[in-house]
DRENLO-291514 format. One record per atom (N, C-alpha, C, CB): residue in one letter; y, x, z. Coordinates in steps of 0.05 Angstrom, whole numbers, plus 5000, padded with zeros to 4 digits. Each point is the difference from the previous one (the first is absolute). Glycine has a CB too. Layout:
<atoms>
AYXZ
...
</atoms>
This chain:
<atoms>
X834689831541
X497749904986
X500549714990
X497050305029
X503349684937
X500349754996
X497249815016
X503050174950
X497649595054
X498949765013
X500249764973
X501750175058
X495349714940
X500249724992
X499049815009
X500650174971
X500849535026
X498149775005
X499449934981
X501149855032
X497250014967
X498149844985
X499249735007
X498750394992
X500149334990
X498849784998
X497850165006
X502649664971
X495950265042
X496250135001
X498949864966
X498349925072
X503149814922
X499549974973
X500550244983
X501049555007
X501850584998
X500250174977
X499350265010
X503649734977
X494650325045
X499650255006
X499250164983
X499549865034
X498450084951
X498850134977
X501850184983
X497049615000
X504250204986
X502550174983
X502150145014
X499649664970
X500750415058
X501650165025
X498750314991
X500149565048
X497150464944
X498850235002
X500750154973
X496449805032
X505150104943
X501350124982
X503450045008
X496049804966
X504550125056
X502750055006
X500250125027
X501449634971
X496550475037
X500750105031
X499750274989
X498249645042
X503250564972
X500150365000
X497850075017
X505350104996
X494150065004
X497750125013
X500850075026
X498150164960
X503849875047
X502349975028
X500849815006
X501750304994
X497649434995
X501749815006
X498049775023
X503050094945
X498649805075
X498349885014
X499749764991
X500950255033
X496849524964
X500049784995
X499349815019
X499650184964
X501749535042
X499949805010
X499949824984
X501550165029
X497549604984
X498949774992
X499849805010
X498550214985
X502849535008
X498749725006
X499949794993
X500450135021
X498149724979
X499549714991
X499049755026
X498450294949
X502149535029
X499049825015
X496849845000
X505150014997
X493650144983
X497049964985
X498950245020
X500749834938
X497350185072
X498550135023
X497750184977
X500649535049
X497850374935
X499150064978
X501450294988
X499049474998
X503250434994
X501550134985
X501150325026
X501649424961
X499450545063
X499550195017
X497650225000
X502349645021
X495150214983
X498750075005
X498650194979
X500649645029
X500050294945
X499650184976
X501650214995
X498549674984
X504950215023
X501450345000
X499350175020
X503949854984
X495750085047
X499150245016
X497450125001
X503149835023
X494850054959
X497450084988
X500450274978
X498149455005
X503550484977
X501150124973
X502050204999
X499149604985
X502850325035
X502850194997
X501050155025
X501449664967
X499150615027
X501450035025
X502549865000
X497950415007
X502849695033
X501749765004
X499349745029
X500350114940
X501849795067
X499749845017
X501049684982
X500750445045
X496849444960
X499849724989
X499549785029
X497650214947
X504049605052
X500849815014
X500149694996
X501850385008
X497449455004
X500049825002
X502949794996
X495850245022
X505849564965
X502350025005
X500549574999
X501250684975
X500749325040
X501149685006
X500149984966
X503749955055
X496949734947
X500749864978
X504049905000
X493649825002
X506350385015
X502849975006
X501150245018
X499449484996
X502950654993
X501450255013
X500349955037
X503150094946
X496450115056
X500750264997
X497850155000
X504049935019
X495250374960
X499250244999
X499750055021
X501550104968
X496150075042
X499050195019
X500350284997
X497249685006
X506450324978
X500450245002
X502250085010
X497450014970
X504150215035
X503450045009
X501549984977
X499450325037
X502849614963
X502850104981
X499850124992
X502349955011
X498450144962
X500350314981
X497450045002
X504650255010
X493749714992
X497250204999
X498750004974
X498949905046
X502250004932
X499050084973
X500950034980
X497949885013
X502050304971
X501350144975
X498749814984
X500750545008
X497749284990
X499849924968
X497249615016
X500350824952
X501049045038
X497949925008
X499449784964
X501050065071
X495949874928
X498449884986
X498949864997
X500250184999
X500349514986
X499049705004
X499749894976
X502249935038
X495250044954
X498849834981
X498849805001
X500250274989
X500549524989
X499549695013
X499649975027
X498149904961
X505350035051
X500249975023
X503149844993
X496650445024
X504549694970
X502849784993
X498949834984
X503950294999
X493749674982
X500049724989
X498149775009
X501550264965
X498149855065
X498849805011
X501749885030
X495450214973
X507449715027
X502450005014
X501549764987
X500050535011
X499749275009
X502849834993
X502650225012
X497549415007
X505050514973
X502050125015
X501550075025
X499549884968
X500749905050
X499650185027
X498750195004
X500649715014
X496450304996
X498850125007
X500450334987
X497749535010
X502650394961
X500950314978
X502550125011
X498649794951
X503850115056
X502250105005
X499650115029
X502749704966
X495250165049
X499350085029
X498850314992
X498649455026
X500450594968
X496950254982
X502750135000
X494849814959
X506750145013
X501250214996
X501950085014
X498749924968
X502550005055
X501950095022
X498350125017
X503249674998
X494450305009
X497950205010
X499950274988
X497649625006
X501750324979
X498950214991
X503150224989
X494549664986
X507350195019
X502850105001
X499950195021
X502249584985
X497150385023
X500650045041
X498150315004
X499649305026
X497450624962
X498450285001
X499950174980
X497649805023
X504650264958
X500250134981
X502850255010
X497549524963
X502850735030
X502350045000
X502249964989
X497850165011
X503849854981
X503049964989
X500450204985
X501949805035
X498350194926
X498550134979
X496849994993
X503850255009
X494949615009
X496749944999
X500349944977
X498049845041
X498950084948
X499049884977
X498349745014
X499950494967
X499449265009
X498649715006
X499650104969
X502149545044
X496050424951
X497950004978
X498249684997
X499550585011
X501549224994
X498649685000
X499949844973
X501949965047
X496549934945
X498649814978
X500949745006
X495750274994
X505149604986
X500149754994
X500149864974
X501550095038
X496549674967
X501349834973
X502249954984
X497649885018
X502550174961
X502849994974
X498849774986
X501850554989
X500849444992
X499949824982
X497750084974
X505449895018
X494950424986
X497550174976
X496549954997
X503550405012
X496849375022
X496849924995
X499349834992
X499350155024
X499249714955
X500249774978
X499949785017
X497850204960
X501049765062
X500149765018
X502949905004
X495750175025
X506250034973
X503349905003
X501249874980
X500750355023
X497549664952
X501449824981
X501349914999
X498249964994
X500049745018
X499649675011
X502249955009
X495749975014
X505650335009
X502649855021
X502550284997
X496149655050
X503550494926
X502850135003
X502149965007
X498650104980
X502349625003
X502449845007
X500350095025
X499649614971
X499250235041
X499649955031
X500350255018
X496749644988
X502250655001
X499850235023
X501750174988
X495349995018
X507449924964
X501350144989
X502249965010
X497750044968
X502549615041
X501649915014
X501550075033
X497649734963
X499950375047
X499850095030
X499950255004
X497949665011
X499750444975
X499050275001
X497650035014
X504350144997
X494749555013
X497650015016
X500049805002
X499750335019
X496849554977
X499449854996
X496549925016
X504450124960
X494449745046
X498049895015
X498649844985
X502350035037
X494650114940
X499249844983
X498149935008
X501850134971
X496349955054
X498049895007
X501350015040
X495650184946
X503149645061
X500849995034
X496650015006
X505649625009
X494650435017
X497850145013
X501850055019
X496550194968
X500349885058
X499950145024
X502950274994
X493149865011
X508750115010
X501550374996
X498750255005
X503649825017
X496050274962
X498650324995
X497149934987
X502450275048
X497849444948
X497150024989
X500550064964
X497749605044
X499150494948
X500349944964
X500649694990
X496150374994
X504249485021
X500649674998
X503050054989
X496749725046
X504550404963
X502649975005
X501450224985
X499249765043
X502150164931
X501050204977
X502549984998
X496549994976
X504950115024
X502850074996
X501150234979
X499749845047
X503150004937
X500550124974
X502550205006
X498149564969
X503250675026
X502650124998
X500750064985
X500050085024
X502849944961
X501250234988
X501550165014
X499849784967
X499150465015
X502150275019
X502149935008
X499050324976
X502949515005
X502649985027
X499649885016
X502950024981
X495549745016
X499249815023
X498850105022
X499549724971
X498950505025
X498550185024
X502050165011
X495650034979
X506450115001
X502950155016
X500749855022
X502250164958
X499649515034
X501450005014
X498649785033
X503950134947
X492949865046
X499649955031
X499450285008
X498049485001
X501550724990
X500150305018
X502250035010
X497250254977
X505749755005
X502450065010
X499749905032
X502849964950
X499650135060
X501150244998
X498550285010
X503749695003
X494550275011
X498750335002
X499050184979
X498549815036
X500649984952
X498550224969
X502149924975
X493449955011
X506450264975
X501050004965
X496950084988
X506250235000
X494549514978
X498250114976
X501150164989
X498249684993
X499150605005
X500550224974
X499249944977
X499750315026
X496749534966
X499750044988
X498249744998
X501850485001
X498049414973
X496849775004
X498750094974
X501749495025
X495250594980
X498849924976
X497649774989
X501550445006
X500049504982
X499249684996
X496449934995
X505549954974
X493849825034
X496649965003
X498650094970
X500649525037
X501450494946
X498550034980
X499450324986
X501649504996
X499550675021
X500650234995
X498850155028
X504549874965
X494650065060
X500350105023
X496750154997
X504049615029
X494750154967
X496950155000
X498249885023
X502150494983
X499449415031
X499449835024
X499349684997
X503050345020
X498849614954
X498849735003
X502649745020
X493950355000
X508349925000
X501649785023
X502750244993
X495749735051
X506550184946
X502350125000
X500950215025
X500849574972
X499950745020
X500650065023
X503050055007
X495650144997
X505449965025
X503249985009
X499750135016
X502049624992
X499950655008
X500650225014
X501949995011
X498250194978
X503149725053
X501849945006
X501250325021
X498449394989
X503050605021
X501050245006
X502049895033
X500050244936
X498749875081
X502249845033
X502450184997
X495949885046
X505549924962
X503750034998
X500050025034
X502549624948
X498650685056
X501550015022
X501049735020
X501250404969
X497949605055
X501149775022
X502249994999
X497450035029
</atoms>
């Protein structure tokens, strides 16, 4: 039985991608946001740190789902997430996660700048708050996933429908 996680942010949009067999999980760190997916969705929705580790086992998910969630991450903390979420995915899983590109007109101002790194910090704020915005490009988002995940695929903010670039990364064998 495929298994997914989910942002309780992005739970909503979980319910065009879950199978009718498929089990769903969930968590965040917004209590709000909990409290509306396990109102709304089947599924077990959870409460979650502002810092790893998951309240789940190893391998326990075929696909997991995060929207605006990497762009509210200084880089530690992001490379922390994504070695997590390394960890509860299987090996060939899917990460389906959103982030800011250069495709959103607010990047104008500092391409130079987030072209140079691949990530970039245009507003600071609280970590995980909306205060706190953070820019990527796909390779830039590749290579803090490396080495667990490969990018398959990104479609860019201006094409996604979301409003935020997406990136389909794919877990590489331990």
């Amino acid at each position: 039985m495929p298994t997914c996680w989910t942002s309780a942010a992005a739970a909503g949009g979980c319910r065009a991608i879950s199978a009718p067999r498929a089990r769903l999980s969930g968590c965040d760190i917004n209590g709000k946001l909990i409290d509306w997916a396990a109102a709304n969705l089947p599924g077990r929705f959870v409460l979650s740190r502002q810092t790893p580790p998951l309240p789940y086992e190893a391998a326990a998910f075929d696909l997991v789902y995060a929207t605006s969630v990497f762009t509210h991450m200084t880089e530690e903390p992001l490379k922390a997430w994504l070695a997590e979420l390394a960890r509860v995915v299987r090996p060939g899983g899917l990460a389906l996660l959103s982030f800011f590109d250069e495709k959103i007109p607010a990047a104008a101002e500092f391409a130079d700048r987030l072209a140079a790194d691949g990530f970039l910090i245009r507003q600071r704020g609280a970590e995980g708050s909306n205060l706190l915005c953070g820019y990527m490009t796909a390779e830039g988002f590749a290579r803090r996933a490396a080495p667990a995940w490969r990018l398959v695929e990104t479609i860019p903010s201006d094409v996604s429908g979301v409003g935020q670039a997406m990136a389909v990364f794919r877990r590489i064998d331990a």
